[in-house]
N, C-alpha and C positions, 0 to 999 in steps of 0.2 A: 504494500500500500504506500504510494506517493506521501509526501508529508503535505502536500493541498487536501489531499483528501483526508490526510488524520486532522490538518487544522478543522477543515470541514465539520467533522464528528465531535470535535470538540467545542466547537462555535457554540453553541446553542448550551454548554455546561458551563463557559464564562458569568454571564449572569448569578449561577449559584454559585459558583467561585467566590467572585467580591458578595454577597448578600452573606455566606456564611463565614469568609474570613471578618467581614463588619458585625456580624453576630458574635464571635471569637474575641471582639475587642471587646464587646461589651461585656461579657462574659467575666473580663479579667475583674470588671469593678463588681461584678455581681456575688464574683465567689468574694469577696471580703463585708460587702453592705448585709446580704442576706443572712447571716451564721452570724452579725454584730448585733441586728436590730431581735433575733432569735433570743441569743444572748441578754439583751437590752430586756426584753419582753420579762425574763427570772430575774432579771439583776444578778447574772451571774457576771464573774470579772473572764475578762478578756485572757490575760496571764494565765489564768488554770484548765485552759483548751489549747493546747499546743502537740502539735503532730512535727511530724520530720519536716513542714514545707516552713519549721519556724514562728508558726501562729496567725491570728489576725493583725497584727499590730509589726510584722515586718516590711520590709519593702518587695514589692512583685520584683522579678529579678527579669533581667533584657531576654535572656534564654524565654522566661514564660511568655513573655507579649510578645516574642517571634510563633515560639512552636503550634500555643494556643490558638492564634488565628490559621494558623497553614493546615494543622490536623483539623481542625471546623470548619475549613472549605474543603478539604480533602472530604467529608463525610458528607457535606452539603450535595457535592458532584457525585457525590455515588450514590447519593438515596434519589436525584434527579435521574441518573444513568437508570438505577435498577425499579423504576417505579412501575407501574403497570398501568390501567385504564382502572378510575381516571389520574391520568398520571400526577398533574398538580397540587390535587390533592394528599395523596399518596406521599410524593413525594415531599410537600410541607412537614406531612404528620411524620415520614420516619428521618427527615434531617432534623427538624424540631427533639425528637426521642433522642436521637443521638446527642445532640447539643445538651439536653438535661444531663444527659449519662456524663457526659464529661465536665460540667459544670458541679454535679456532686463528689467526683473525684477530687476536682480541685480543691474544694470546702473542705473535705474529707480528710486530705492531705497537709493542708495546715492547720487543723483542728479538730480532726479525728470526731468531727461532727457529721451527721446525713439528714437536714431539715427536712421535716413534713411538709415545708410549705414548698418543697421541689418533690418528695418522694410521693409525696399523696396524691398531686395530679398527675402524677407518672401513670398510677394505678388505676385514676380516674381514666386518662387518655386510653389505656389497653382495655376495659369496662367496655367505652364507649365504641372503638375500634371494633371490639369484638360482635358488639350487636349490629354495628353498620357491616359484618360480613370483609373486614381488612385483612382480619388475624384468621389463621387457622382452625379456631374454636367459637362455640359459642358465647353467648350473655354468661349464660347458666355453668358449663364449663369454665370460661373465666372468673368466676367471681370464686366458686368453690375449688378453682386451682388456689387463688388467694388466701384463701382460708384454711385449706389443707397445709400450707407451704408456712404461715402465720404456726399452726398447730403446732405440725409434728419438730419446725425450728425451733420453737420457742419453748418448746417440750423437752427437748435435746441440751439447748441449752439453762433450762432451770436444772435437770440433773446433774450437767458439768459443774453448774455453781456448788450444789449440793453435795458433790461427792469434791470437788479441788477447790472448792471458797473461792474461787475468782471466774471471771464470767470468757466463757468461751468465745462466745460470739455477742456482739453490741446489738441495741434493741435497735437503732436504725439499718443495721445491716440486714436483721431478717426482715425489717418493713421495705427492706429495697427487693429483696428477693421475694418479698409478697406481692412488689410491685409488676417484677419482672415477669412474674406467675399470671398474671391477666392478660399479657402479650405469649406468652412462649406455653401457659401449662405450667404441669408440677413435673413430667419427663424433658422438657427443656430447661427448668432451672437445675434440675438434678446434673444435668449435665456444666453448667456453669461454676455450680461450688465446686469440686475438684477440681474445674480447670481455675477457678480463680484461687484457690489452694495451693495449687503448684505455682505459680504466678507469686503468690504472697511471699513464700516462704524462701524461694527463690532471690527473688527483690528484695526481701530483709538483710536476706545471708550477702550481696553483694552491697547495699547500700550502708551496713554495719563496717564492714570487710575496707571500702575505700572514703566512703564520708562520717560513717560515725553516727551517733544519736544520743542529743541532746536525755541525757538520765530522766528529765521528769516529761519529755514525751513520751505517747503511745505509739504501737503502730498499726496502722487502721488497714480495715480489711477492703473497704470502700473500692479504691483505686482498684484493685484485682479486680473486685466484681465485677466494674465498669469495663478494664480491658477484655476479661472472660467474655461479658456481655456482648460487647462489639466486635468478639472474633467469631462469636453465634450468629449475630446476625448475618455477620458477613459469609457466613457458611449454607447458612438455611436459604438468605438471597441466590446462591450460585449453584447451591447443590442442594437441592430440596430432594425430601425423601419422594 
């Protein structure tokens, strides 16, 4: 193929290119406003939410307001490339999903927090996906993936507390995965926690190994989820059963 003709095929993905690298900037202020005004809401202090990205209260680093907008146009172009009829739509709703997913990474990442006020309309959007016939499943299907995936996590992790006194898994991370369950089912998140398990444990062991971690940070499971998540999707998009 000529490269006129790949510009060609690509012309028409420029538009969500700049719409989702300009979504990506905005992004950078939203992962620190959102998780402060959270914060603000308990009166809880800023200082005592600190993850590996440093906290709320550091400076965004030149790395993050490069990468941020080129991986949110990169996803922007692909949920446009991979959308079906009717495409626009479609395509809104799964660059939008995208954009949330990595937006609570970021949160996640320097505050080892995963707001409601982004995970719950995550779970709301897969709800209503699922009835307009987007997703794979239905209303009813969806909702009771949520609730099974809510149960037997939150079941799992009450007995980790129970038997090791410390909490295995965080209450936003299984409301993420109860999220994710309205979109994919309780056989597609199953498949996410391992892979964002190996992912985690993986990234700890190198990012201990050459950067190190601040002693009164946590390390949040979040970010895994989100990459697991986005390697799902991009699997089920190209290789559907």
């Amino acid at each position: 193929m000529s490269l006129t003709h790949r510009f060609r095929d690509l012309l028409p993905l420029l538009p969500w290119l700049f719409i989702g690298a300009s979504v990506g900037l905005g992004m950078l202020s939203l992962a620190r406003v959102i998780p402060r005004k959270a914060l603000h809401r308990v009166q809880a202090p800023l200082s005592e939410w600190v993850g590996p990205g440093g906290g709320l209260e550091s400076p965004v680093s030149l790395a993050r307001r490069i990468w941020v907008p080129l991986l949110n146009a990169s996803l922007w172009a692909f949920a446009a490339g991979a959308a079906s009829h009717p495409a626009i739509l479609v395509a809104l709703l799964s660059a939008t999903f995208a954009s949330a997913l990595v937006l609570l990474a970021l949160i996640d990442w320097d505050s080892t927090m995963l707001p409601d006020a982004i995970v719950l309309p995550l779970g709301l959007a897969g709800l209503v996906s699922s009835y307009a016939g987007i997703t794979s499943q239905s209303l009813r299907d969806s909702a009771v993936s949520a609730v099974v995936l809510l149960v037997l996590l939150g079941g799992l992790a009450w007995m980790f507390r129970r038997i090791r006194g410390v909490s295995g898994i965080g209450g936003g991370d299984i409301k993420l995965l109860a999220a994710l369950a309205t979109w994919w089912g309780v056989a597609g998140v199953l498949i996410v926690v391992p892979l964002a398990s190996v992912i985690t444990v993986i990234w700890n062991l190198i990012w201990r190994r050459f950067r190190g971690l601040d002693p009164q940070a946590e390390w949040p499971f979040g970010p895994a989820i989100v990459i697991a998540a986005l390697i799902w999707n991009f699997l089920i998009t190209f290789f559907p059963s």
